[in-house]
MIVEX-407884 format. One record per residue: x, z, y of N, C-alpha, C in turn. Coordinates in pm, 1 decimal. Layout:
BEGIN
       nx       nz       ny      cax      caz      cay       cx       cz       cy
        X        Z        Y        X        Z        Y        X        Z        Y
...
END
This chain:
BEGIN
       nx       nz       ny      cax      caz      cay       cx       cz       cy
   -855.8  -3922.1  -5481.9   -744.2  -3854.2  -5414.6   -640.7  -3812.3  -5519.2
   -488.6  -3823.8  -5467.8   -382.3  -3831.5  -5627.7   -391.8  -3673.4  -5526.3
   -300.2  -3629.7  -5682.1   -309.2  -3478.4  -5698.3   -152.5  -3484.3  -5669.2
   -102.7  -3395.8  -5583.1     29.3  -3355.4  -5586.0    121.0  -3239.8  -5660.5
    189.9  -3293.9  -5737.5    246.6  -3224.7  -5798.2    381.9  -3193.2  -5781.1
    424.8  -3036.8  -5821.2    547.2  -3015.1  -5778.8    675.0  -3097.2  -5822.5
    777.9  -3136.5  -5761.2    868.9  -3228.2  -5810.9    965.4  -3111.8  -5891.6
   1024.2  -3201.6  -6003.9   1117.8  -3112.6  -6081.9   1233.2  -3098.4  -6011.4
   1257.9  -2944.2  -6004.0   1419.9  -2862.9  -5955.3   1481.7  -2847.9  -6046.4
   1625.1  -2813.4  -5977.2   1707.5  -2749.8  -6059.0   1786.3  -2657.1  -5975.7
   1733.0  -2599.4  -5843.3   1736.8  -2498.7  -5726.3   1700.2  -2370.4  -5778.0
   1824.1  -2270.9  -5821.8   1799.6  -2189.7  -5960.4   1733.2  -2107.3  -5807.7
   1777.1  -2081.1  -5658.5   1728.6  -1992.0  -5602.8   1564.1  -2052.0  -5560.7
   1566.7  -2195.3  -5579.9   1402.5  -2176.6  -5560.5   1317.1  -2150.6  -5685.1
   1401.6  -2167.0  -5769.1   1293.1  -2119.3  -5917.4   1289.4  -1968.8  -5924.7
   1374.6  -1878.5  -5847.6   1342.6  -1746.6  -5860.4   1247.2  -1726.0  -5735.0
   1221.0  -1802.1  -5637.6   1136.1  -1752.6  -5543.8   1020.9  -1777.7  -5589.5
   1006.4  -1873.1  -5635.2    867.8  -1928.9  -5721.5    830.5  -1807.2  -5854.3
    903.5  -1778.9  -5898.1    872.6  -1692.2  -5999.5    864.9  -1537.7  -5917.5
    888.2  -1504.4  -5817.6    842.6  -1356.7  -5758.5    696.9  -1388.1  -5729.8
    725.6  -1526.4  -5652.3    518.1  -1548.3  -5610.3    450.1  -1564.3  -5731.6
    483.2  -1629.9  -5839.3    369.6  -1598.6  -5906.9    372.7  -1507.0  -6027.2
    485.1  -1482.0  -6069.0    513.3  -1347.7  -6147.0    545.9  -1204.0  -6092.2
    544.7  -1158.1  -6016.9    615.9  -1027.3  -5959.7    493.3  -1011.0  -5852.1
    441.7  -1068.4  -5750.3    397.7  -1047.2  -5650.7    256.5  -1004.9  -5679.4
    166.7  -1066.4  -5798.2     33.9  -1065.9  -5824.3     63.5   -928.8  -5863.1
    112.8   -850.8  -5985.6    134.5   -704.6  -5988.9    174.1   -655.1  -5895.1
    202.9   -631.1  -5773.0    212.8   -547.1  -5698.9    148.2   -588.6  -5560.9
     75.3   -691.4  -5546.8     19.6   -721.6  -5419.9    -27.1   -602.9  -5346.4
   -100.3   -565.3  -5401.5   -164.3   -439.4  -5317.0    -86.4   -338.1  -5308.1
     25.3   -298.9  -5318.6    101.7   -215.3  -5270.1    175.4   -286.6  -5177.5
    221.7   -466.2  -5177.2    242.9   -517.8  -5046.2    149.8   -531.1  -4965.6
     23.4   -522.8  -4918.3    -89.5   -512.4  -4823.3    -79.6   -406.8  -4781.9
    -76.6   -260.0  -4846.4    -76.8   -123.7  -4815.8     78.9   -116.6  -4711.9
    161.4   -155.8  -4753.2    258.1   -183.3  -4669.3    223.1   -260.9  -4492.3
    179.8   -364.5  -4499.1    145.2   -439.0  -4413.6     17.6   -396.0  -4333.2
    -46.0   -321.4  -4396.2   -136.6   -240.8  -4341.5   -126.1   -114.1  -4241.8
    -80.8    -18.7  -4363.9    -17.5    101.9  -4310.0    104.9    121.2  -4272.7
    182.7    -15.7  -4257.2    341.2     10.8  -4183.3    452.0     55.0  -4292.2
    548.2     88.0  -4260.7    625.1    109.6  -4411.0    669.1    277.7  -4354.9
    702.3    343.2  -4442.1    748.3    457.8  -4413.1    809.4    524.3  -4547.1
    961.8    448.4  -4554.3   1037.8    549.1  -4608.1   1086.7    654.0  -4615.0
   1092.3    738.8  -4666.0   1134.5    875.0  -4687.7   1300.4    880.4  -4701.4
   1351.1    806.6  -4757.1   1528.5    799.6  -4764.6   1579.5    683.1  -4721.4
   1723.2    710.8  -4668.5   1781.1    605.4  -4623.8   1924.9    579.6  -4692.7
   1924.4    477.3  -4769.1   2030.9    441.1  -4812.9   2145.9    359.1  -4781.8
   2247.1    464.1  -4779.2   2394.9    368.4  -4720.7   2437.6    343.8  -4741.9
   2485.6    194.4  -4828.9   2602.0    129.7  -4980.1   2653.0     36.9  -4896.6
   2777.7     -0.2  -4999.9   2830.4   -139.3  -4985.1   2756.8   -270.0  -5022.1
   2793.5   -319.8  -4962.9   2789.8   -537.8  -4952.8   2772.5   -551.1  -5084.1
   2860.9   -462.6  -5146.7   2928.9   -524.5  -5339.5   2810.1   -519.0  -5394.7
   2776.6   -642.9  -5510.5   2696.0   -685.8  -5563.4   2686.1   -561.1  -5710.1
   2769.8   -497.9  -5693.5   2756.8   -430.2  -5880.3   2645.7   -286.4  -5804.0
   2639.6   -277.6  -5667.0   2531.9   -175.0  -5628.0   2399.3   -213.6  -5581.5
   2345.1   -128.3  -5666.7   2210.0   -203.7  -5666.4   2096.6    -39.3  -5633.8
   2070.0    -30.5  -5529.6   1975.2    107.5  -5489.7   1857.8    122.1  -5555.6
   1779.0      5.3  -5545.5   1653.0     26.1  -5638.3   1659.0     59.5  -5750.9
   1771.7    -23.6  -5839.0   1769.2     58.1  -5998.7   1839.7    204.7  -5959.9
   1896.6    237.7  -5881.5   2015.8    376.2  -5868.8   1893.2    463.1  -5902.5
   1833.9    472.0  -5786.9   1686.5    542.7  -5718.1   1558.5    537.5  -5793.2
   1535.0    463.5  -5816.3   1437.9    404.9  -5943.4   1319.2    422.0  -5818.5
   1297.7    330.7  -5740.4   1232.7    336.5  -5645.3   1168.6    168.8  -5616.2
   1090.6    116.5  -5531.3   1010.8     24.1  -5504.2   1016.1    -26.3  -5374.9
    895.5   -126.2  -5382.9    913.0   -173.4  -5214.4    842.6    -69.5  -5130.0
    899.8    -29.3  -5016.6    894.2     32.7  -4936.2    929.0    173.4  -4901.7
    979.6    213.8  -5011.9   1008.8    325.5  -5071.8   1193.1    377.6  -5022.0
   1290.0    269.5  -4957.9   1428.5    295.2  -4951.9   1442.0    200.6  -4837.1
   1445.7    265.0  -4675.6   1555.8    180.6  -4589.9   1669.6    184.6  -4611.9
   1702.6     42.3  -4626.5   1866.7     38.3  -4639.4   1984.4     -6.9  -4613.3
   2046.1     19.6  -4530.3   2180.9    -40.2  -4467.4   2293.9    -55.8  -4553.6
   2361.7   -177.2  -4572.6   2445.1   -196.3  -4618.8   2580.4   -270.2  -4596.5
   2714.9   -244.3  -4579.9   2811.9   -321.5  -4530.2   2919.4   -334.8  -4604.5
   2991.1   -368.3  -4587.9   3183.7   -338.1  -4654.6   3248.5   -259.6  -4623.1
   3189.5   -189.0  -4809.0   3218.6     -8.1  -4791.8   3154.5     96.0  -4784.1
   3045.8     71.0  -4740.1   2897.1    147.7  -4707.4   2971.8    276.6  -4578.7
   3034.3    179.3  -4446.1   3112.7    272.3  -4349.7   2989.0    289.0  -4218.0
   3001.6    411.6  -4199.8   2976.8    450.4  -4091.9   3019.9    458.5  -3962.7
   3011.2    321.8  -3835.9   3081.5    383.8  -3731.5   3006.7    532.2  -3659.5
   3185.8    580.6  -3597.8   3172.9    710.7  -3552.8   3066.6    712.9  -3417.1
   2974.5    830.8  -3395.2   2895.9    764.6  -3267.3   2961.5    767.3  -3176.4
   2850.8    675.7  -3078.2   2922.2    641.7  -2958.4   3043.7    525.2  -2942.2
   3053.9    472.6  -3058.5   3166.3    381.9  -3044.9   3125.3    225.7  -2969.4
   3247.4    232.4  -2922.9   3245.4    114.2  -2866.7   3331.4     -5.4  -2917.0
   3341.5    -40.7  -3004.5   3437.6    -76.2  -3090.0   3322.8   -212.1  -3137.6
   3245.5   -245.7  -3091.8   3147.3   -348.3  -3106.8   3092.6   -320.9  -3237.4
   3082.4   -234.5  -3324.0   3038.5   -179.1  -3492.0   2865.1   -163.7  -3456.8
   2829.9   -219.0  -3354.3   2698.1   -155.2  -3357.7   2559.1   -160.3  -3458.2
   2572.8   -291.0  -3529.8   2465.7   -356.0  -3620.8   2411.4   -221.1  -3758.0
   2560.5   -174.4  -3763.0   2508.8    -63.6  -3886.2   2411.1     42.2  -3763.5
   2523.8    104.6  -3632.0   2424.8    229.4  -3622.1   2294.0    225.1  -3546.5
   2302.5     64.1  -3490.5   2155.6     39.7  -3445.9   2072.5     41.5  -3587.0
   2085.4    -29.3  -3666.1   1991.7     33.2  -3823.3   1960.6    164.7  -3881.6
   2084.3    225.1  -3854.7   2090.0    416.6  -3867.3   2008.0    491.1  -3713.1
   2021.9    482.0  -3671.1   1904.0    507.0  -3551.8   1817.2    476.4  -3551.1
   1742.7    378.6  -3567.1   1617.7    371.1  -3602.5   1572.8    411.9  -3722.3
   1597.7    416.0  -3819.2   1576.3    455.3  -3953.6   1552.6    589.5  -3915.8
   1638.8    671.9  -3861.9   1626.9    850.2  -3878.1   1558.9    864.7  -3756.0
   1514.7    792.8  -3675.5   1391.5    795.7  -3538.3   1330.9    784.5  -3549.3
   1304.7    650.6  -3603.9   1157.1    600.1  -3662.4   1052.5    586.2  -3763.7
   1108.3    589.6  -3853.9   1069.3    651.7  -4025.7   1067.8    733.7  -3990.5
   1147.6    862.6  -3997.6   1185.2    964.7  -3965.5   1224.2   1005.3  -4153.4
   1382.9    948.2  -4185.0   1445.6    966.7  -4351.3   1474.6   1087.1  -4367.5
   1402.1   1147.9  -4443.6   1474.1   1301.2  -4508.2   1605.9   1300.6  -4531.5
   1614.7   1256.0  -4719.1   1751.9   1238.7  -4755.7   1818.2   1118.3  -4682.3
   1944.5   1149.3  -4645.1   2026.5   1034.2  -4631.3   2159.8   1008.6  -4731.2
   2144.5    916.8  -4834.9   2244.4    911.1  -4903.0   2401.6    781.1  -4810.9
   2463.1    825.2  -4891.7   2623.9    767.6  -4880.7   2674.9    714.9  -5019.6
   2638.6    592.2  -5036.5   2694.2    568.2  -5186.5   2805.6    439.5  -5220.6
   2924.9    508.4  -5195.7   3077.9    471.7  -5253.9   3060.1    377.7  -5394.8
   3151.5    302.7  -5438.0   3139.9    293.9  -5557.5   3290.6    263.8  -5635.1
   3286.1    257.4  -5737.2   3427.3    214.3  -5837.8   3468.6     81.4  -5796.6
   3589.5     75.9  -5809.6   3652.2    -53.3  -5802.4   3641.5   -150.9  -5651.9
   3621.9    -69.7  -5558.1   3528.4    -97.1  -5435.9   3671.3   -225.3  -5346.5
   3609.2   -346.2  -5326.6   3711.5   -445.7  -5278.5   3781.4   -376.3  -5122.3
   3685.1   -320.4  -5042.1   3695.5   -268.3  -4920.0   3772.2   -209.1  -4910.5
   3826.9    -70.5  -5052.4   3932.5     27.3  -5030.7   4069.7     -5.1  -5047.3
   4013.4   -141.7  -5156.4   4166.1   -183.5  -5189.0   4181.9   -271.2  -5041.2
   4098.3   -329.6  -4981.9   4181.5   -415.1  -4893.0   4244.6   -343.3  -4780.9
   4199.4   -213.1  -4800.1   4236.3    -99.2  -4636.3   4392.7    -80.0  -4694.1
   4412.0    -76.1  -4844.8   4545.2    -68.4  -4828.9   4620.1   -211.1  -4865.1
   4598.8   -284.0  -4907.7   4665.7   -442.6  -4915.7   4648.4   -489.4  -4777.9
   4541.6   -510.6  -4704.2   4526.8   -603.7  -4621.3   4429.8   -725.0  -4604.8
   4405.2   -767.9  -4519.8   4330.1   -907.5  -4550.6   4369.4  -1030.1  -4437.4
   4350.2  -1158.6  -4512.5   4337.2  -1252.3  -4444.3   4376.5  -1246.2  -4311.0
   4470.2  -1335.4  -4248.6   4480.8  -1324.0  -4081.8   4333.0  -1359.3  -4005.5
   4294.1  -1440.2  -4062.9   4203.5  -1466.1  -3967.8   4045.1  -1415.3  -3954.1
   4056.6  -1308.1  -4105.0   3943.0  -1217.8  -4087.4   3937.1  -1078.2  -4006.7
   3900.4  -1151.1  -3831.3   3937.1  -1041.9  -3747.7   3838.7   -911.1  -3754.1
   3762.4   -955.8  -3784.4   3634.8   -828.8  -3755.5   3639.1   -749.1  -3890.7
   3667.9   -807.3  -4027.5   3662.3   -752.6  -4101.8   3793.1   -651.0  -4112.4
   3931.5   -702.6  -4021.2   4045.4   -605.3  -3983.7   3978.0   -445.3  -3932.6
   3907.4   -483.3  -3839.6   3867.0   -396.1  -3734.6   3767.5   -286.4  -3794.0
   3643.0   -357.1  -3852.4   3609.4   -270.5  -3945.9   3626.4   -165.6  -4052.3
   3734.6   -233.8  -4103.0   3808.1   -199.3  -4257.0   3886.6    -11.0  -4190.8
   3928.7    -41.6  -4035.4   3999.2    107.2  -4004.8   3903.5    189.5  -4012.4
   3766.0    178.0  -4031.9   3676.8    320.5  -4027.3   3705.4    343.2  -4176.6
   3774.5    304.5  -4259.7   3857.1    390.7  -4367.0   3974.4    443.2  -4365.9
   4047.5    452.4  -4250.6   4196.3    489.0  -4254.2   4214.2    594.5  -4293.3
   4106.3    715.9  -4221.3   4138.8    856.7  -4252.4   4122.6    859.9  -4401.6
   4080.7    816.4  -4423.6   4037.8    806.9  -4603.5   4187.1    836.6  -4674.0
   4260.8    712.4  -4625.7   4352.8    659.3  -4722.5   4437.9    815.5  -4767.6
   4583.1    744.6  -4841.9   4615.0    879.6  -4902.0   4773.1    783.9  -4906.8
   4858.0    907.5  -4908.4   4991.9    830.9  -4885.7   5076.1    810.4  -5015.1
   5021.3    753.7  -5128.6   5039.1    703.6  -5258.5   5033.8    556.0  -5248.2
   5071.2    514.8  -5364.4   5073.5    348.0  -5420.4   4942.9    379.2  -5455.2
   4888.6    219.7  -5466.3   4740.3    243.1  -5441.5   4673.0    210.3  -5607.1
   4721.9    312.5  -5709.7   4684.0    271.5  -5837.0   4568.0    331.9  -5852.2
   4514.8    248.7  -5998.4   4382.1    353.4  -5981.3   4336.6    450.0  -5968.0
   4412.9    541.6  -5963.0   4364.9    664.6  -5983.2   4347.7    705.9  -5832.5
   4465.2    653.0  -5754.4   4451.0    673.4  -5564.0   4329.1    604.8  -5537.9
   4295.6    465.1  -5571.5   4209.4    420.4  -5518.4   4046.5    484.3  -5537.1
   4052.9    530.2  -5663.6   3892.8    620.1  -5692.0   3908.9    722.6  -5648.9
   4009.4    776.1  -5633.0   4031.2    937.2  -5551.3   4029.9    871.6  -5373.6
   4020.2    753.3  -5333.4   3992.8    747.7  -5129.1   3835.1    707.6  -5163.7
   3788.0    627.6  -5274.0   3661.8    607.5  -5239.6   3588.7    674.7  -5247.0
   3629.4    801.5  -5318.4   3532.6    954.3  -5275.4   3567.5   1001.2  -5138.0
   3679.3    991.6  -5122.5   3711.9   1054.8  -4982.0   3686.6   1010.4  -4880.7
   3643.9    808.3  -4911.7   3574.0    756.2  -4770.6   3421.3    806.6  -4766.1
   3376.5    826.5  -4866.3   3236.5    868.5  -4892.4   3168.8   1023.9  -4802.9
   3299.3   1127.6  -4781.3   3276.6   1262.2  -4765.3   3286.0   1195.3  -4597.3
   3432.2   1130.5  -4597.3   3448.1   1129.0  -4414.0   3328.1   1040.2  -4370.7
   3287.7    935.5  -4424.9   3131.8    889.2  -4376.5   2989.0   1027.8  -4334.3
   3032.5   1102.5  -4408.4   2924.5   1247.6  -4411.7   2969.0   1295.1  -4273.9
   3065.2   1340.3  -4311.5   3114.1   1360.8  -4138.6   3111.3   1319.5  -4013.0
   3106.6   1204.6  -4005.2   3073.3   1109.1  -3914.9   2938.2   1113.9  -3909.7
   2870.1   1082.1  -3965.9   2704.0   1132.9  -3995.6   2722.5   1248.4  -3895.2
   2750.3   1363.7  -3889.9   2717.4   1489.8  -3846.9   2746.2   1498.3  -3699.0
   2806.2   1370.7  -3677.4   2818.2   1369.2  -3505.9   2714.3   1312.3  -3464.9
   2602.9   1244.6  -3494.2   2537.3   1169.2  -3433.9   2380.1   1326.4  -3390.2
   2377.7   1327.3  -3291.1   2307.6   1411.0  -3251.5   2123.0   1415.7  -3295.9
   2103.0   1308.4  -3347.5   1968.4   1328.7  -3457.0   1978.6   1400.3  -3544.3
   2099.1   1360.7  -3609.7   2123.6   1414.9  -3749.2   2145.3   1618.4  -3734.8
   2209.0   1612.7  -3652.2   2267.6   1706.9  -3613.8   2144.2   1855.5  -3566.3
   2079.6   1776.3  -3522.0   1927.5   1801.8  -3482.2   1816.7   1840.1  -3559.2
   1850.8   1723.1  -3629.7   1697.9   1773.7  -3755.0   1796.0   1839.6  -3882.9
   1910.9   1827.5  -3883.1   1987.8   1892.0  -4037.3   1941.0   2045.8  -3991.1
   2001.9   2031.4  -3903.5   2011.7   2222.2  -3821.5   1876.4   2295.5  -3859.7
   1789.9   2203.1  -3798.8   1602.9   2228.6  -3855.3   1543.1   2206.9  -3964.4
   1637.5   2180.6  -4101.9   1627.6   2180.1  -4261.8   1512.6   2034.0  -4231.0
   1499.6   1965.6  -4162.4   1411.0   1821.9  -4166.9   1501.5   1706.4  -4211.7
   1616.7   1742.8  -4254.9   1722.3   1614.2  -4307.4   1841.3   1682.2  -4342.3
   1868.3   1589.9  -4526.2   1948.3   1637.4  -4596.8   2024.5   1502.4  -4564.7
   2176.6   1569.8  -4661.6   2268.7   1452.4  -4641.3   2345.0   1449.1  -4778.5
   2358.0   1339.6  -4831.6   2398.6   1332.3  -4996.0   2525.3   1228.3  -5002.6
   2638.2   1227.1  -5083.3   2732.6   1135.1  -5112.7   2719.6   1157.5  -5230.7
   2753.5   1015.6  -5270.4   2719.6    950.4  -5403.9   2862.2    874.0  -5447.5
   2924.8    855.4  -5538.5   3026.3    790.3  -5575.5   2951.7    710.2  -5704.7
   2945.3    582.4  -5671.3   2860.3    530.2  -5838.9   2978.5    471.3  -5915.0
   3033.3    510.6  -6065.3   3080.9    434.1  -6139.4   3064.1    339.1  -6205.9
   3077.6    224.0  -6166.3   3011.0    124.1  -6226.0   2995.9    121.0  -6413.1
   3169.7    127.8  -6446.3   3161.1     97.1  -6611.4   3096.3    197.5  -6670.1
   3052.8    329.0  -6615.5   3033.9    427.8  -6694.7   2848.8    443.0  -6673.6
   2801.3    371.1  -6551.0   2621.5    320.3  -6521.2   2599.5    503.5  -6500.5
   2698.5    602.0  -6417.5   2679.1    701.2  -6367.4   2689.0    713.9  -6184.9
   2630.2    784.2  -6126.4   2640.4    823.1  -6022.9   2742.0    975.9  -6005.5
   2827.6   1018.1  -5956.8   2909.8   1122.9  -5935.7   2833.6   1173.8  -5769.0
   2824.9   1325.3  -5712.9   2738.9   1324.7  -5639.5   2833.0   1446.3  -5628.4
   2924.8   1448.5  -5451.1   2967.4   1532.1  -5408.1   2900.1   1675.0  -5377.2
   2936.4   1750.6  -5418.1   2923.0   1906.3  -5424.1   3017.2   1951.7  -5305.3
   2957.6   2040.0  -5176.5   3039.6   2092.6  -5087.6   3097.0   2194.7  -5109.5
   3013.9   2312.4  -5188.5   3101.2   2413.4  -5226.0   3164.0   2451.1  -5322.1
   3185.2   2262.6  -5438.7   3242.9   2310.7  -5501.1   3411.2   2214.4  -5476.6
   3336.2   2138.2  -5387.3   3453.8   2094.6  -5292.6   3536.8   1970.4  -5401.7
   3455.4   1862.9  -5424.5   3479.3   1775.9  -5543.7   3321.6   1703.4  -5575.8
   3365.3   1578.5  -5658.4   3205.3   1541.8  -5703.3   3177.3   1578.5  -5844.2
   3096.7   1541.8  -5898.6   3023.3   1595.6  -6031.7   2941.0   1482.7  -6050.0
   2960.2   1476.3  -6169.9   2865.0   1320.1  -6233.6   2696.8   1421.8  -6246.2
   2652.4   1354.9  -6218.0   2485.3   1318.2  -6193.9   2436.3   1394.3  -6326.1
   2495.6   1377.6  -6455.2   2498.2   1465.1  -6582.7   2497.4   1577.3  -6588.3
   2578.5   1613.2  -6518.1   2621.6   1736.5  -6485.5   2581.3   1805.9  -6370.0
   2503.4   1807.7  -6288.0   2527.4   1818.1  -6111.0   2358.2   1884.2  -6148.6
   2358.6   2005.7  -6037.9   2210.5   2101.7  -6054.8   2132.7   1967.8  -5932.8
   2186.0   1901.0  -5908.3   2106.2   1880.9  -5757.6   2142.8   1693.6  -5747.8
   2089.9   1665.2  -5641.2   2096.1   1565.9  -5610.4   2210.4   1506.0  -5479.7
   2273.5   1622.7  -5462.5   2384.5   1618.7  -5337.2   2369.4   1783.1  -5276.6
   2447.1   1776.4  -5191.0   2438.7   1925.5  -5095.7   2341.5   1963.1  -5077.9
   2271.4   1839.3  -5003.6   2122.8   1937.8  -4980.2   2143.3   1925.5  -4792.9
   2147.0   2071.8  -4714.5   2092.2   2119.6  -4617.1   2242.2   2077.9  -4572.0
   2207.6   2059.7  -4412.8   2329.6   2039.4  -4321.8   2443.7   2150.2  -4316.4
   2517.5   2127.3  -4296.6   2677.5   2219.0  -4277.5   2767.2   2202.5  -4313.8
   2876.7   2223.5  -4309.9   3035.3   2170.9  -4288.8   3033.9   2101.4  -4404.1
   3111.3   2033.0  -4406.9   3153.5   1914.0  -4562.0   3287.1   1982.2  -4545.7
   3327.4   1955.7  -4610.1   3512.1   1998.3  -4676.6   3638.3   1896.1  -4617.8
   3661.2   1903.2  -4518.6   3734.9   1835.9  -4403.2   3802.3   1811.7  -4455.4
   3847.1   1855.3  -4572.0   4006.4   1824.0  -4619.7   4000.1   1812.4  -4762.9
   3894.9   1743.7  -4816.3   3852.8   1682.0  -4939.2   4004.6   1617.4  -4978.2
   4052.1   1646.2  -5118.0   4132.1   1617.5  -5178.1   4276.2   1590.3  -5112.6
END
């Protein structure tokens, strides 16, 4: 009987799947069984952008099973109840804070973010949904030319009004009130490999260096009128 052997690739994404099965997977198998066993049950839920320079597991320094995580262009929250067809993020955010049942819920913005610049440039005619989407940043914006310094000053500010929006959804609202769920915004700078982590009462963010805490903490007003 001939022996079959694998044919030579040059499928760089099947040589990395091949290398999780037999490099990555044998060290941690049994924490994937314990998973598959006992179900997964994260403790935090993480809310980033699409953009490839954010990466939660290294942020968090966390593992498999350890971070549900939703992610879109922008890391936006539709407002509840919308009908605006946005549903894919808050059907993921509803179950996550129902069913896990996520303590912390982070919000993590980042530098240089394509999403903020396109809310004020624009995009493509024929990227309709991504039009439609892109307005759950409007309140954000700020009535400046959009240089850098405007643009890292809305992507904190889309970050706080995402918190806000958070606070309508009547789970949240529910278990914050009952100290069973915190709520955190995160601004990550990419060139600087820091996280900045909004402070409510001090009404501004604070790099991660600097910051007593890991975000606010306990439910209650965010600063409506952040910057």
């Amino acid at each position: 009987m001939t022996q079959r052997t694998a044919p030579a690739i040059a499928d760089e994404l099947l040589l990395r799947l091949r290398r999780f099965h037999s490099d990555y997977f044998p060290l941690h198998q049994q924490r994937f069984q314990d998973l598959v066993t006992s179900g997964q049950h994260p403790k935090t839920l993480f809310i980033g952008c699409s953009d490839s320079h954010v990466l939660p597991y290294l942020l968090t320094g966390t593992g498999p099973g350890e971070l549900f995580i939703i992610r879109n262009v922008g890391a936006f929250v539709p407002p509840y109840g919308s009908s605006h067809g946005l549903h894919g993020t808050t059907a993921a955010f509803e179950f996550a804070v129902l069913s896990p049942g996520v303590e912390p819920i982070i919000v993590c913005g980042h530098s240089h973010c394509g999403a903020i610049r396109a809310v004020y440039e624009g995009v493509p005619e024929e990227a309709v949904s991504l039009r439609s989407w892109l307005q759950l940043a409007s309140e954000a914006l700020l009535t400046v030319q959009p240089c850098s310094e405007a643009l890292r000053h809305t992507e904190q500010r889309a970050v706080v009004l995402q918190l806000e929006r958070l606070m309508d959804y009547p789970m949240v609202r529910r278990q914050g009130t009952a100290g069973q769920l915190t709520l955190h915004g995160w601004h990550y700078v990419i060139e600087d490999g820091e996280v900045h982590i909004f402070d409510a009462q001090q009404g501004g963010f604070v790099p991660s260096s600097l910051a007593s805490n890991s975000g606010t903490g306990s439910y209650q007003p965010y600063v409506k009128n952040y910057g």
